[in-house]
C-alpha positions as CSV (number, residue, x, y, z in Angstrom):
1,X,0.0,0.0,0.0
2,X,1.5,3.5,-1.0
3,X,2.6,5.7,2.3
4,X,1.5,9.2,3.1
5,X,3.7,11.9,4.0
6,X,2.5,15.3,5.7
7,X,3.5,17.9,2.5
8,X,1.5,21.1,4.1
9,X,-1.5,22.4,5.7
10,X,-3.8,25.3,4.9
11,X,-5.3,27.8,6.9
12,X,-7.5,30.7,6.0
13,X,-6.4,34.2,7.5
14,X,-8.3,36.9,7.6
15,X,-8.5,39.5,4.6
16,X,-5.5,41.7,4.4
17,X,-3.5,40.2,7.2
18,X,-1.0,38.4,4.9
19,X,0.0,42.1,3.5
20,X,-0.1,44.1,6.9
21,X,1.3,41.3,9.0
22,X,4.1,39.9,6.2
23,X,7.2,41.7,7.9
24,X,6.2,40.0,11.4
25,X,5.4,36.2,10.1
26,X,9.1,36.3,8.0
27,X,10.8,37.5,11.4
28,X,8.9,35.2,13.6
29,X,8.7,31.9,11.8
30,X,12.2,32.5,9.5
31,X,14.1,34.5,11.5
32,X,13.1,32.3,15.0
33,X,11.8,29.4,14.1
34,X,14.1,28.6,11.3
35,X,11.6,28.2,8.4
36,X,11.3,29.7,4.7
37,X,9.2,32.2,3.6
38,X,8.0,32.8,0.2
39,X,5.1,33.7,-1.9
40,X,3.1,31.4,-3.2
41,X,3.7,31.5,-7.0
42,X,1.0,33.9,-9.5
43,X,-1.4,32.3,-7.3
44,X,-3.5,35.2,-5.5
45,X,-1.9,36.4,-2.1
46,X,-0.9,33.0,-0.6
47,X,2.2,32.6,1.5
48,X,4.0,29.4,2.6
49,X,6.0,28.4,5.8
50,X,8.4,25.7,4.6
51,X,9.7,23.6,7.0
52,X,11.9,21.6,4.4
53,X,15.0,23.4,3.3
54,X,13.1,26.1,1.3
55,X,10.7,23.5,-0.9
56,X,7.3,23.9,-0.2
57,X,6.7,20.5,1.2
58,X,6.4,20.1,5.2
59,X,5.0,23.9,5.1
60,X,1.9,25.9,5.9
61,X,-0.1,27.3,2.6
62,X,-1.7,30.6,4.2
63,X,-4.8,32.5,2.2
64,X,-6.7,35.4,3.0
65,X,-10.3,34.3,3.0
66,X,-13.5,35.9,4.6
67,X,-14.5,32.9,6.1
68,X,-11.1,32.7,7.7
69,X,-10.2,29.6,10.2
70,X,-10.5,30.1,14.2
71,X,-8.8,27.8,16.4
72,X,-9.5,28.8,19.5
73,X,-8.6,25.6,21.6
74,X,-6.0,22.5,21.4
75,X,-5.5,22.8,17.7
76,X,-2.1,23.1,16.6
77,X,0.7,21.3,14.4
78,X,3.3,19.6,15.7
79,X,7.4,20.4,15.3
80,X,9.7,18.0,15.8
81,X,13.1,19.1,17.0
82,X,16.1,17.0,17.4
83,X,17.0,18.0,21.1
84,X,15.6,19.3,24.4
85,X,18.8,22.1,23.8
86,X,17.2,22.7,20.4
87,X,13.5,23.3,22.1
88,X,15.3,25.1,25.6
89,X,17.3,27.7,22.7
90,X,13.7,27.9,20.8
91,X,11.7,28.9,23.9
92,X,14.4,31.5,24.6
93,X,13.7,33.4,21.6
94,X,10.5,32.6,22.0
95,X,10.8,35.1,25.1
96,X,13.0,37.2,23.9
97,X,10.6,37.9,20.4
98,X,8.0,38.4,23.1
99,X,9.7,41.8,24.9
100,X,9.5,43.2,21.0
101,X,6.1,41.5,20.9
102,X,3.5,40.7,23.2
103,X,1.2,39.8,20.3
104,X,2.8,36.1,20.6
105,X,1.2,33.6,23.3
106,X,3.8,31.1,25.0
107,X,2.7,28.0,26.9
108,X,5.4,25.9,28.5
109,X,4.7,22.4,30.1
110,X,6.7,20.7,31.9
111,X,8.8,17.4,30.4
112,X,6.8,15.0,30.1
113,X,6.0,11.1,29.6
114,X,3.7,8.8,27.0
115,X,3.7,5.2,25.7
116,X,7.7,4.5,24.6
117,X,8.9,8.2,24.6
118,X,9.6,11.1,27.0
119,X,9.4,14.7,25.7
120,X,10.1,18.5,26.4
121,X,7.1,20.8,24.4
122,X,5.9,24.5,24.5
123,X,2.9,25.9,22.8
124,X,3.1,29.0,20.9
125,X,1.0,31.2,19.0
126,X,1.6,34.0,16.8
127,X,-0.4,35.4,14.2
128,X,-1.9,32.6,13.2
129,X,-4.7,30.7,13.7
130,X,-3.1,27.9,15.2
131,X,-0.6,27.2,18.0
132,X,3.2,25.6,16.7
133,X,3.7,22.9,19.4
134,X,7.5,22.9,19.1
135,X,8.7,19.5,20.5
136,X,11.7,17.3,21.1
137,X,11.5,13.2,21.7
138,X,13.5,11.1,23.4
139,X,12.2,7.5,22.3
140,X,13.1,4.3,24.4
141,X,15.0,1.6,23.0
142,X,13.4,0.2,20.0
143,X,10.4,2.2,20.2
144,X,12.3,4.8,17.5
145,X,9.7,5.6,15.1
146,X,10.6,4.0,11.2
147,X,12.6,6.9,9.4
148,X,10.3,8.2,6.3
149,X,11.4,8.1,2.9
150,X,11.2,7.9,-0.8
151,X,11.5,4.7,-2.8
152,X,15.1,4.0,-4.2
């Protein structure tokens, strides 16, 4: 049976935030979190928020729309780091993009423990309609999830 890979997610915005908002998403989610991003082709005013090296796989697709998406609860999508120093340095500037800009919500939890895996997480939310849980595993001995990729 062929096997799925996550290639992006969209989510509505309201009308006119991808212009007047533009400057803060490339310096919050390139310049802290590390990701690319680029307009989306002759396509209308889309942007995308690559996670993968700059090709718009692994990404968020964001559209203005007037019936724009509200996440108002648990909702959010998941980022895999390699380390808990990774996450710690992340939640850093985290708080220090926060004394430029209160406009972003941080949630930290405490490490924590699940079926074959411990992990260090914090929520956080800016600008968008959902939160970026930004995450780092630590998997027990031969629980390591199967590594993804193309057919040779």
């Amino acid at each position: 049976m062929p096997q799925a890979r996550f290639n992006h997610i969209a989510l509505s915005v309201p009308p006119g935030s991808l212009t007047e908002h533009r400057a803060d998403i490339e310096k919050f989610y390139g310049g802290v979190l590390g990701a690319n991003v680029f307009d989306y082709g002759g396509v209308g005013n889309y942007l995308i928020i690559s996670f993968d090296e700059g090709f718009p796989s692994q990404s968020l697709v964001l559209n203005e729309a007037q019936d724009y998406m509200r996440a108002p609860g648990f909702d959010h999508v998941g980022l895999e780091f390699e380390t808990y120093e990774e996450v710690d340095k992340l939640i850093g500037a985290c708080k220090e993009f926060k004394k430029r800009d209160d406009r972003i919500e941080i949630d930290e939890f405490p490490d924590g423990k699940d079926d074959g895996y411990e992990f260090r997480a914090c929520y956080v939310k800016y600008l968008l309609p959902m939160r970026m849980d930004i995450q780092a595993l630590k998997w027990e001995p031969g629980r390591e999830p199967k590594q993804w990729c193309y057919g040779l």
